[in-house]
N, C-alpha and C positions, 0 to 999 in steps of 0.2 A: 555497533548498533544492531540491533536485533530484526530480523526478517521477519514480512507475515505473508501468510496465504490467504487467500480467495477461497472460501471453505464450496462454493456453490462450483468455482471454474477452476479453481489453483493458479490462479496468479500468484506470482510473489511479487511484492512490495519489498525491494530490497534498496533501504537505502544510499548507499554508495550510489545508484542510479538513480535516485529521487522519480518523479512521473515529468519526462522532458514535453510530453506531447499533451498533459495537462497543467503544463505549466510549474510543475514540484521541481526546484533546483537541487542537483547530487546532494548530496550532506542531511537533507529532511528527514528526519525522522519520524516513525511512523504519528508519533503520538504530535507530534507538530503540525501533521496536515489538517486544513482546517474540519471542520466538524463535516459539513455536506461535501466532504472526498466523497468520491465514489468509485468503484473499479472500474480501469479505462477496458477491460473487456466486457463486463458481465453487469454491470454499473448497479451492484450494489454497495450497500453504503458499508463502512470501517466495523459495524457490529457483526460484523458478515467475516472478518477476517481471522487467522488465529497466527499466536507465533511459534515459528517454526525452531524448535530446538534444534541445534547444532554440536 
């Protein structure tokens, strides 16, 4: 599954770890979270995010 960043703070959204402290169980991928996700630091919403080539 494909990682994203936080374009505003650089979060990474990496799914292996899903968001345990918002509630996203490990396995979630990014496009599964529901629509009002928002980043658990910087709490903008998933249009805010970009993915990270590897």
């Amino acid at each position: 599954m494909k990682k994203y960043r936080c374009i505003p703070c650089g979060y990474i959204y990496d799914p292996a770890f899903g968001d345990p402290d918002g509630g996203t169980a490990p396995g979630t991928a990014f496009e599964d979270l529901p629509d009002d996700w928002q980043c658990p630091i910087c709490s903008v919403g998933k249009d805010d995010f970009e993915i990270i080539e590897e």
